[in-house]
C-alpha positions as CSV (number, residue, x, y, z in Angstrom):
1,X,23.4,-19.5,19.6
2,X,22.9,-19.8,15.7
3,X,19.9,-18.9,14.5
4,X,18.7,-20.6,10.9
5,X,16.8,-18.6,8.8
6,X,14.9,-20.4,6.0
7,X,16.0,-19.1,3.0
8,X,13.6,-17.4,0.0
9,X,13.8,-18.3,-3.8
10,X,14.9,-15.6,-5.6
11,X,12.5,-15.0,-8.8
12,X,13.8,-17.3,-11.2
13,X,13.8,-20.2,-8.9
14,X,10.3,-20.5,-8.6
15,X,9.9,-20.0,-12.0
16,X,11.0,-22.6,-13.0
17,X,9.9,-24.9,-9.2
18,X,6.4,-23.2,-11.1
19,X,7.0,-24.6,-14.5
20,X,7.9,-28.5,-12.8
21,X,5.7,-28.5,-10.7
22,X,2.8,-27.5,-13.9
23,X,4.7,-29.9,-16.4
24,X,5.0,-32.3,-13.6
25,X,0.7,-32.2,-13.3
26,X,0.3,-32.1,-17.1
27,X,2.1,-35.2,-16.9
28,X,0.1,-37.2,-14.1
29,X,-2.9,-35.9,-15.8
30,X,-2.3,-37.3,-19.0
31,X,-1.1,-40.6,-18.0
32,X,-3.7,-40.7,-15.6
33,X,-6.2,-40.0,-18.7
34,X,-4.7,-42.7,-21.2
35,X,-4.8,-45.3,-18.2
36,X,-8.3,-44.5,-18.4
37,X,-8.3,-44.8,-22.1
38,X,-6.4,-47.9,-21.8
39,X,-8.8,-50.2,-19.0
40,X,-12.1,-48.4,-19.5
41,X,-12.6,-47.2,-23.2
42,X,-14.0,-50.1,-25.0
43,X,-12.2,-50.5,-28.6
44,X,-14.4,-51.7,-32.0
45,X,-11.9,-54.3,-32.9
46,X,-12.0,-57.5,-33.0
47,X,-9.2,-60.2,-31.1
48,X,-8.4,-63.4,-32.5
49,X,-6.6,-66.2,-30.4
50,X,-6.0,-70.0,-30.2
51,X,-9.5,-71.9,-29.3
52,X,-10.4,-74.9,-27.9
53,X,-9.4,-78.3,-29.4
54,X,-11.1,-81.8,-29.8
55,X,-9.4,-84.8,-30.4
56,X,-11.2,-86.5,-33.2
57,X,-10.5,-89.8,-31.8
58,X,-11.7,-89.1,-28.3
59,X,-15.1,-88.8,-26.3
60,X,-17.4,-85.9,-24.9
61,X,-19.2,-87.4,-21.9
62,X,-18.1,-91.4,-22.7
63,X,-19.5,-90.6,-26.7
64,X,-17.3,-90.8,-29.3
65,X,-17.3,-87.4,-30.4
66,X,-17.0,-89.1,-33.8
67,X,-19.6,-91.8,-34.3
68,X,-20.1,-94.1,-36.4
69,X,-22.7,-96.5,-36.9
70,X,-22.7,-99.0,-39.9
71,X,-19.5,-100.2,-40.1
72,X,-17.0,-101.5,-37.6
73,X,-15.1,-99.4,-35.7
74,X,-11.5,-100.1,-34.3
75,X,-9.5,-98.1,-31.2
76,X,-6.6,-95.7,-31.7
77,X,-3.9,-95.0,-29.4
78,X,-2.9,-91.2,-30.4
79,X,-4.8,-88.1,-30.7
80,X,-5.7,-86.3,-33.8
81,X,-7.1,-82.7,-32.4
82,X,-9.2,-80.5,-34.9
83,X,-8.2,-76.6,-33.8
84,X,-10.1,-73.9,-33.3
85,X,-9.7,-69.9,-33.7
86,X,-11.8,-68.0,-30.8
87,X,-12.7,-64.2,-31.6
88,X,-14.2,-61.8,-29.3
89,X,-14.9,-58.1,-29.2
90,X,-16.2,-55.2,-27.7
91,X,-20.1,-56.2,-28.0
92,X,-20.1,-59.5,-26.5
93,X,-17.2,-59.4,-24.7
94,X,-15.8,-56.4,-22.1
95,X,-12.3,-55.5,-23.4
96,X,-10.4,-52.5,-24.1
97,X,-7.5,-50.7,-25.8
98,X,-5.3,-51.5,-24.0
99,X,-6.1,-55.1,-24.6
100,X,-6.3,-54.2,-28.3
101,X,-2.5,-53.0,-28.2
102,X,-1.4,-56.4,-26.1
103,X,-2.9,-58.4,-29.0
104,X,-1.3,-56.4,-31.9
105,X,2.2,-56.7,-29.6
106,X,1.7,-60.4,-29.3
107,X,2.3,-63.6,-31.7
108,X,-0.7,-65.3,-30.1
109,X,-3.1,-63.0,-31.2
110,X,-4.2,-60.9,-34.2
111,X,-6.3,-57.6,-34.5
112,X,-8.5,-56.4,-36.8
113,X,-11.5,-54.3,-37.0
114,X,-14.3,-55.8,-35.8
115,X,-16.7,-55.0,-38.6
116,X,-14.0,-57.0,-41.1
117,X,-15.2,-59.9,-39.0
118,X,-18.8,-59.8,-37.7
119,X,-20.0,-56.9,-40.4
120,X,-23.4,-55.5,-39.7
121,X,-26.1,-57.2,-37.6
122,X,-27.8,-58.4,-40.7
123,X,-24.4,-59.8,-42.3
124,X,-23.4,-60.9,-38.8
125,X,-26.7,-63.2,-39.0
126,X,-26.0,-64.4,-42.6
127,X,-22.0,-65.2,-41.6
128,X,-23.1,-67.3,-38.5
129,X,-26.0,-69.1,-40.6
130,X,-23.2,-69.8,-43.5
131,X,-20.6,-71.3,-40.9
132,X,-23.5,-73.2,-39.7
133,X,-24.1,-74.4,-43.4
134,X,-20.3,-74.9,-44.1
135,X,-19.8,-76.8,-40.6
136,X,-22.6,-79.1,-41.9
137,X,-21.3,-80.1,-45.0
138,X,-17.5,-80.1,-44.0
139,X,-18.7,-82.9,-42.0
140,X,-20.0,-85.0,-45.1
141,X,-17.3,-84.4,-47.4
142,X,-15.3,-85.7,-44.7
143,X,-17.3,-88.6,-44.2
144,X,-17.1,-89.3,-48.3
145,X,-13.2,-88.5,-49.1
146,X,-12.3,-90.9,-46.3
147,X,-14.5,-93.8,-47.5
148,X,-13.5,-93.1,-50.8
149,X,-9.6,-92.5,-49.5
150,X,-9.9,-96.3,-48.4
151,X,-11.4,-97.4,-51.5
152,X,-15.1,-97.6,-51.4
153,X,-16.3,-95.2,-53.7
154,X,-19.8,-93.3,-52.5
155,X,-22.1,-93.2,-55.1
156,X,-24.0,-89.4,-55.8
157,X,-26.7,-88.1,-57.9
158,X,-25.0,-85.0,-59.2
159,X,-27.5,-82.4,-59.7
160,X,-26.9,-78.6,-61.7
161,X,-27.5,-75.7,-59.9
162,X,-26.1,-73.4,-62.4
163,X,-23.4,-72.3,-64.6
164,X,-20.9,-69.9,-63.7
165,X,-20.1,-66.2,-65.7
166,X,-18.4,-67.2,-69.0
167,X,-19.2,-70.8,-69.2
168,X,-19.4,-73.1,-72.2
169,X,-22.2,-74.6,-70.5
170,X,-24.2,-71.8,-69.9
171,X,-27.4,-71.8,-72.2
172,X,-27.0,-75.6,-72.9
173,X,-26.8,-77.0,-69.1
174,X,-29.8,-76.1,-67.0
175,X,-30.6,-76.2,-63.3
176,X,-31.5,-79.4,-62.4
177,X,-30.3,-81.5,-65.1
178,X,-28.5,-84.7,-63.5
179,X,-25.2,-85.5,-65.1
180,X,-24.9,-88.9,-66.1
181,X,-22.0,-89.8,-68.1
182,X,-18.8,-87.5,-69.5
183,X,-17.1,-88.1,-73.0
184,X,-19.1,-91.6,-73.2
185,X,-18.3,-92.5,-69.7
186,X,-20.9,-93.0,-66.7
187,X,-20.0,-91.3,-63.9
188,X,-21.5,-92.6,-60.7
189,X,-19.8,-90.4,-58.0
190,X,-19.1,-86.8,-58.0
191,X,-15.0,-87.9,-58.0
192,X,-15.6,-89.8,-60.9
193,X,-16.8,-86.3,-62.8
194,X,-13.8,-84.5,-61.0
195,X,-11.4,-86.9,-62.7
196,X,-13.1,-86.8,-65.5
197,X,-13.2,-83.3,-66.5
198,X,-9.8,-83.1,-64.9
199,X,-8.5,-85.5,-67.5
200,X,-9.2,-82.9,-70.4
201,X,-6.9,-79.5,-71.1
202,X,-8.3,-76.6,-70.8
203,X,-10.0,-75.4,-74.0
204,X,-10.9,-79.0,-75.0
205,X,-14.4,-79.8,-76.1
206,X,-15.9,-81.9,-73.5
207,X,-19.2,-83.9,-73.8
208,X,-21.3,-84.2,-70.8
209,X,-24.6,-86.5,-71.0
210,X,-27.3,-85.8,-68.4
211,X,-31.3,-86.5,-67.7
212,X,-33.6,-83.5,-68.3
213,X,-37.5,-84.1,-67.7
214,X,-36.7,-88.0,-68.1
215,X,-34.9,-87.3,-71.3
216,X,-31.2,-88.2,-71.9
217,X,-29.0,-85.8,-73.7
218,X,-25.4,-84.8,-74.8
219,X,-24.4,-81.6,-75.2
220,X,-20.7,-81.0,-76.2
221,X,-19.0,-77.6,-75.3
222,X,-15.6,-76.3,-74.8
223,X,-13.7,-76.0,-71.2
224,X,-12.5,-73.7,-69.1
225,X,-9.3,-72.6,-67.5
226,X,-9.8,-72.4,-63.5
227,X,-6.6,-70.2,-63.4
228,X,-4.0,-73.2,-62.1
229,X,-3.8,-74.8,-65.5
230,X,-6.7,-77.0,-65.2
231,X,-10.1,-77.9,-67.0
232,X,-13.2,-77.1,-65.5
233,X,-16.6,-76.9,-67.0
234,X,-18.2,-73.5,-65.3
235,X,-20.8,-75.7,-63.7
236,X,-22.3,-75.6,-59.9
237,X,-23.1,-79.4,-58.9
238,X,-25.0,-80.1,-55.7
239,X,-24.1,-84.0,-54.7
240,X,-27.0,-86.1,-53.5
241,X,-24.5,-88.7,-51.6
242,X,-25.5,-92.3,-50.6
243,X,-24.1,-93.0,-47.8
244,X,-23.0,-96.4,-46.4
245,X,-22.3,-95.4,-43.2
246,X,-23.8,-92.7,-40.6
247,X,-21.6,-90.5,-39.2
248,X,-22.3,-88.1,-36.1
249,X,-20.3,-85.5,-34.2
250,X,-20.7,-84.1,-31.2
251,X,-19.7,-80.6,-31.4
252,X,-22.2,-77.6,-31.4
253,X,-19.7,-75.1,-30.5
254,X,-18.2,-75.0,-34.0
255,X,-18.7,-73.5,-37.3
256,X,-17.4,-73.5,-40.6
257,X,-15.3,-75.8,-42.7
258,X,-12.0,-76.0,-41.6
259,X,-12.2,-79.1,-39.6
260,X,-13.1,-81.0,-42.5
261,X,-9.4,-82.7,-42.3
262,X,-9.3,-83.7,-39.5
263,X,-12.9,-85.1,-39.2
264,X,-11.6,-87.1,-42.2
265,X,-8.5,-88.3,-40.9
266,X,-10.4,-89.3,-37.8
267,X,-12.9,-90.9,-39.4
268,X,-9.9,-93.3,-41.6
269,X,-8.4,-94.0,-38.5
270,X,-11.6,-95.6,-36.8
271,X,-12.5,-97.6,-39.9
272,X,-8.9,-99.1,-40.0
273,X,-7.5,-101.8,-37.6
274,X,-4.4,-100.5,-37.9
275,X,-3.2,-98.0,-35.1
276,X,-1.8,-95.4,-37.3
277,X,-0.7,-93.0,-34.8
278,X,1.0,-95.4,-31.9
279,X,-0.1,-92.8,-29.6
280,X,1.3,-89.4,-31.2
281,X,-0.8,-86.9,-30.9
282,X,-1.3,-84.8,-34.5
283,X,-3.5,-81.7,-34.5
284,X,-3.8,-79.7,-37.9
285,X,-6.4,-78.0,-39.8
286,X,-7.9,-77.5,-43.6
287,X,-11.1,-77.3,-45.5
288,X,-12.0,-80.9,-47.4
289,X,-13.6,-81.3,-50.3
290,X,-15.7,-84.7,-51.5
291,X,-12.5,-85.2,-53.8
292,X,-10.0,-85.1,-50.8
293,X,-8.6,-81.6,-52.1
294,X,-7.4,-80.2,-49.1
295,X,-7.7,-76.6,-48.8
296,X,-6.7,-73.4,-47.1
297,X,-7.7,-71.8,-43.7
298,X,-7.7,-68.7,-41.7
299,X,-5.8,-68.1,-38.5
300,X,-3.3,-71.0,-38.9
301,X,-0.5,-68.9,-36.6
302,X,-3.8,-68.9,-33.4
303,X,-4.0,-72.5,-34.5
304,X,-0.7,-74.0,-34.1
305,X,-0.3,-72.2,-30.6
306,X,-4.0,-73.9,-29.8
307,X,-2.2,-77.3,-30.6
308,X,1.1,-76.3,-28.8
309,X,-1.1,-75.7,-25.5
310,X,-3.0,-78.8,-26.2
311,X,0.5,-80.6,-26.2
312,X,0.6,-82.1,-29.9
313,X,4.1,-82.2,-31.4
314,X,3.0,-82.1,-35.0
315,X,0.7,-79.9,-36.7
316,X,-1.1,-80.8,-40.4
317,X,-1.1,-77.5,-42.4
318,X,-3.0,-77.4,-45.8
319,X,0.3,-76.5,-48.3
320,X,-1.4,-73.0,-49.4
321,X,-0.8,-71.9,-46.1
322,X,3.0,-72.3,-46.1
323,X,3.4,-68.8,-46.2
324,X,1.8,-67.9,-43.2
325,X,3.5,-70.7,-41.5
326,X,6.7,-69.9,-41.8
327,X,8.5,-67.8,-39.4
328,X,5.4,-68.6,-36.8
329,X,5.9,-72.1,-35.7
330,X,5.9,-72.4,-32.0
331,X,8.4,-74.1,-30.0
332,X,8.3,-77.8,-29.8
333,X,5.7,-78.0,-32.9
334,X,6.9,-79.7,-36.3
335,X,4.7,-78.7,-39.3
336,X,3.6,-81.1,-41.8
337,X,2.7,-79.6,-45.3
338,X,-0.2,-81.4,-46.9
339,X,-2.2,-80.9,-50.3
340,X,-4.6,-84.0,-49.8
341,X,-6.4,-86.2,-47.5
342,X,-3.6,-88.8,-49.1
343,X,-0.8,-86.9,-48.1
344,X,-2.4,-86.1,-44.4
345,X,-3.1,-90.1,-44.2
346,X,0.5,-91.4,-45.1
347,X,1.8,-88.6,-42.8
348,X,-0.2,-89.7,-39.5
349,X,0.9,-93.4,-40.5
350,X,4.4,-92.5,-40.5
351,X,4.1,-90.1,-37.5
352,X,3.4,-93.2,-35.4
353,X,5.9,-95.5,-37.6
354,X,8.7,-93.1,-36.5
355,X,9.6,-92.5,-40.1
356,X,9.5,-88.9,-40.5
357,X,13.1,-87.5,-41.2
358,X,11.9,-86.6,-44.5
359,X,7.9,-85.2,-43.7
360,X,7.6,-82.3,-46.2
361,X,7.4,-79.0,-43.7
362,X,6.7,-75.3,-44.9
């Protein structure tokens, strides 16, 4: 009969089973702890990601969620979707740092600290009163650069609310002076005084007539440089529009200005007969000012995935930012640089004309 003994480690054998078997604990331990860290520890950044969209053109509960009253109205066939940039944190909502990581690591999202966003709870107060404020007056600009887009100029009582630091005009204009005429010239609507001043080179003397206490004066002074090569005159104006029409939209979820293109591209397509899109559906984004400037936005890379999942094929990007287009663009999305309400017009016209082999991209 054999007889099997079970054999014993000699010393340096269980040394080293010892020093596995420790390293080997270490090792659960710690992964065990940044699992932990991972899916419990709450992280004080802030995550960005595409938002909700709303077609311009559409409804919210069989209401146009752009309405109009006082003028006629006309049917489209497409979609034109305004985007949206959700952000969300630790405070209001549960995530961790793990999530944190996921959202650096991915091309949906983006990451910052949360106080860069929100600030302190006084500032944070302040922010969402101003994108209250902004979301307001996007809407009117919108409303007045695409009446005046299809030719009927809005008439505005242009009021001074100050000068800026270095201004010609600072000392001679006061706040609440109305401007009533430039270089001779009345001007009726605030783009009248844009083109106005924008017709001089920077440096020239200007004169600029306005109504103090029921008085009419002219002051002459010198223009400005704004830094691009233009002329400005250092002066704040706060338009008193009349509007011909009345424009509501129903969105309370919303803040800020960035929608201001597309509320104005939806609004020139319902005052139109013609159908400019032939059912395409356009999403895009950019600030708009009374002049139909359009401007830049944040978040444009969470925006063009919010319009990929809302299935648009083309996306409206204001032309400043080009740069943080490229290299983002997701699949199946074409890109259509624009600088103003013009340019996003005749794009969405020719979107649904099938002419757009030469579009400019970024």
């Amino acid at each position: 009969m054999t007889t099997t003994e079970a054999s014993t480690p000699a010393p340096a054998e269980r040394a080293t089973s010892t020093r596995r078997s420790t390293v080997m604990s270490v090792t659960g331990l710690a992964t065990s702890a940044l699992i932990a860290l991972l899916t419990v520890v709450p992280s004080p950044y802030a995550v960005g990601s595409a938002g909700p969209t709303f077609d311009t053109l559409g409804e919210v509960d069989d209401v146009p969620l752009v309405e109009i009253s006082g003028a006629p109205t006309y049917m489209s066939s497409g979609e034109l979707r305004l985007t949206t940039v959700s952000v969300s944190r630790a405070g209001s909502q549960p995530f961790t740092l793990g999530r944190v990581l996921a959202g650096w690591a991915s091309p949906r999202q983006y990451v910052v600290p949360q106080e860069d966003v929100f600030g302190t709870a006084d500032e944070e107060e302040e922010a969402e009163q101003q994108a209250q404020d902004e979301w307001i007056s996007s809407q009117e600009s919108a409303t007045v650069s695409a009446l005046e887009a299809l030719g009927h100029p809005v008439p505005a009582t242009l009021t001074v609310e100050g000068t800026s630091p270095g201004s010609h005009a600072e000392g001679v204009l006061a706040q609440g002076d109305v401007i009533v005429a430039v270089d001779g010239q009345d001007v009726e609507t605030f783009s009248e005084l844009a083109d106005a001043v924008g017709a001089r080179e920077p440096g020239d003397d200007i004169a600029v007539t306005f109504t103090r206490d029921g008085e009419e004066l002219t002051e002459t002074f010198a223009t400005l440089d704004d830094g691009a090569g233009d002329a400005v005159i250092g002066v704040w104006i706060n338009p008193d529009f009349v509007l011909p029409i009345d424009v509501e939209v129903q969105i309370d979820s919303v803040g800020g200005p960035s929608a201001g293109l597309m509320f104005s591209l939806g609004i020139m397509d319902r005052l139109t007969e013609l159908d400019e899109l032939d059912g395409a559906r356009v999403a895009g984004t950019g600030t708009i000012d009374a002049t139909g400037d359009v401007g830049p936005i944040g978040g444009i890379r969470m925006k063009m995935y919010g319009a990929q999942d809302a299935g648009s094929a083309w996306f409206l990007a204001p032309v400043e930012n080009c740069a943080d287009v490229r290299g983002n663009i997701p699949d199946g999305l074409r890109v259509v640089a624009v600088d103003t309400l013009d340019d996003a017009y005749d794009a969405i016209t020719r979107i649904g004309q099938g002419d757009t082999a030469d579009l400019p991209g970024c």
